[in-house]
ZADRENMI-878815 format. One record per residue (C-alpha): x, y, z. Coordinates in steps of 0.1 Angstrom, whole numbers, plus 5000, padded with zeros to 4 digits. Example, Ala and Ser with C-alpha at 12.3 -4.5 7.8 and 13.67 -1.06 7.14 Angstrom:
BEGIN
512349555078513749895071
This chain:
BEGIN
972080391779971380031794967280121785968480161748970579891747967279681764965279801733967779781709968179371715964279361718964379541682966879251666964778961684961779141672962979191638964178841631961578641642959978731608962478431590961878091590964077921606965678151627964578151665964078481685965078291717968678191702969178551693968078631732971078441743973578551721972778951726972678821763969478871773968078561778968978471815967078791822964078751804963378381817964178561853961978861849958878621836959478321862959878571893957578851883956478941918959178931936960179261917956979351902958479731891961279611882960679331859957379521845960279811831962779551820959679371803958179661785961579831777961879461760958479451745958279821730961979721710960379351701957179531688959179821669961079521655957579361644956279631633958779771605962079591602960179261600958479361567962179511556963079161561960078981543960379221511964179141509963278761512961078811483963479011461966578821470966278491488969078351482971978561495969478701517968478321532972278281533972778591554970678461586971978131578974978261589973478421618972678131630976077901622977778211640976178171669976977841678980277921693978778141717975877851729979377591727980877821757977277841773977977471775979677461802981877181791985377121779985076791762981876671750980776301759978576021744975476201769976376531754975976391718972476201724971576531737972276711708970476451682967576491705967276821700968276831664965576531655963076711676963477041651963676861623960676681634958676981634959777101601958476801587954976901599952576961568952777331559948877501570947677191581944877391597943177621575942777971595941078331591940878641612936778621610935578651644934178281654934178051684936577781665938578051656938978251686939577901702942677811678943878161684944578061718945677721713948477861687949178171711950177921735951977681707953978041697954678101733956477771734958677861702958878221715961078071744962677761737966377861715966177711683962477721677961477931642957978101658957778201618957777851610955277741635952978041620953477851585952677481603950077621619948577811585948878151605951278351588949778501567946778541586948878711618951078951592947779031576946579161613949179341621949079561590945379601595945779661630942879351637942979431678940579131682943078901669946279051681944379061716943678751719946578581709948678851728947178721757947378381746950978401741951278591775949578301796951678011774954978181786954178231818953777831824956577781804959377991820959177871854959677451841962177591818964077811844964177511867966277281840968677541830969777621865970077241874971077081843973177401824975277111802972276911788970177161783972577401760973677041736969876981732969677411721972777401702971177051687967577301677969777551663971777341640968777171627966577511622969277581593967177311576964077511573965877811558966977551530964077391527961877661530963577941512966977881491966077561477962777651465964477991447966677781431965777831391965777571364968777671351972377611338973377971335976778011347976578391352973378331373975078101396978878241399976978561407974678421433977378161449979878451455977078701467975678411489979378391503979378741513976178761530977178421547980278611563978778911568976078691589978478571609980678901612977079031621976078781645979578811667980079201666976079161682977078861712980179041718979379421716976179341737976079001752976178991787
């Protein structure tokens, strides 16, 4: 049962990390697997079975996630944006709660504040970043293969840091298209090498990261819950406001505000049935 449930949050993280805006490692910690993750990557060898079964359990669930839900997700986006935008939009709002406990802290300070705005400008910061600033293809060159590594190590970063859209550093880096258009081809050469890419940036990252969230639990959850509120600015910006229509058609927007209110609770409901049914 524990090995579904292992696969089962890898399938969620997998599945989500298709939006914009919404950051694989904040679902991590509220489905509770987050601690473990960081653990199993940072102190590989000291339980090399161990972690490599926890790991790939993980990865098979993140990959089914990937591989089919994602483009559920993607299709939905497309067909309805708007209440579907507002249903992960509530995901994330819902989660806050859960990183507030995480906190560690009963009444929040000045320190606790600056924290936060660091971590929400930082975020915000990124999603001002032109949109493909880097033109990219999947042709098999040395400048290619070389920004495949340097944006498998770039992903790695958003893969673990909580609040960090890794969709919306695929769309900075003009590789979203270009990595979804891989997968469905099934372009080994590129998924390979910036598999591996991604592999080697999160193993430097985990240990540094490990290290601040044992010693410094307080600060570092108000700069996280600081990336997660600002990462509800890329859904806006990148998906409900530009499906907003040029019109004054009340039926169009009674209909949408009210469906929009739905899938806003029902991304909450969602998100706390998930941390509380299995968050560790």
């Amino acid at each position: 049962m524990k090995d579904l449930i292992v696969i089962l949050k890898g399938f969620i993280i997998g599945s989500s990390m298709s939006v914009p805006g919404v950051s694989g490692g904040t679902m991590a910690i509220l489905l509770g697997i987050y601690d473990r993750l960081i653990s199993s990557i940072s102190n590989f060898f000291k339980d090399i079975k161990g972690n490599l079964l926890f790991l790939g359990k993980f990865c098979l669930g993140g990959a089914l996630g990937i591989g089919s839900l994602a483009f559920v997700i993607s299709w939905l986006l497309d067909y309805a944006p708007i209440p579907v935008s507002f249903f992960f939009l509530g995901a994330v709002v819902g989660g806050i709660p859960a990183l507030y406990i995480k906190a560690n802290e009963k009444k929040f300070g000045i320190s606790s504040f600056l924290y936060f705005a660091v971590g929400l400008i930082v975020v915000v910061a990124i999603g001002r970043i032109p949109h493909g600033m880097i033109t990219m293809s999947s042709g098999l060159s040395f400048s290619n293969v070389f920004m495949w590594l340097v944006t498998g190590v770039i992903i790695a970063v958003a893969l673990v840091l909580p609040g960090i859209s890794t969709s919306h550093m695929l769309i900075v880096l003009g590789m979203y298209d270009v990595t979804l258009l891989a997968i469905t081809n099934f372009d080994l050469i590129f998924i390979g090498v910036l598999g591996i890419s991604v592999l080697l940036g999160i193993i430097l990252i985990t240990k540094p990261l490990e290290w601040v969230m044992n010693g410094f639990p307080h600060q570092t959850y108000c700069m996280i819950i600081g990336f997660v509120v600002g990462s509800t600015e890329a859904i806006f910006r990148d998906k409900i406001i530009p499906s907003l229509p040029n019109t004054l058609e009340v039926a169009w927007w009674v209909g949408t505000i009210l469906i929009s209110v739905v899938t806003f609770a029902a991304g909450i409901a969602g998100i706390y049935f998930l941390s509380k049914k299995f968050g560790d």
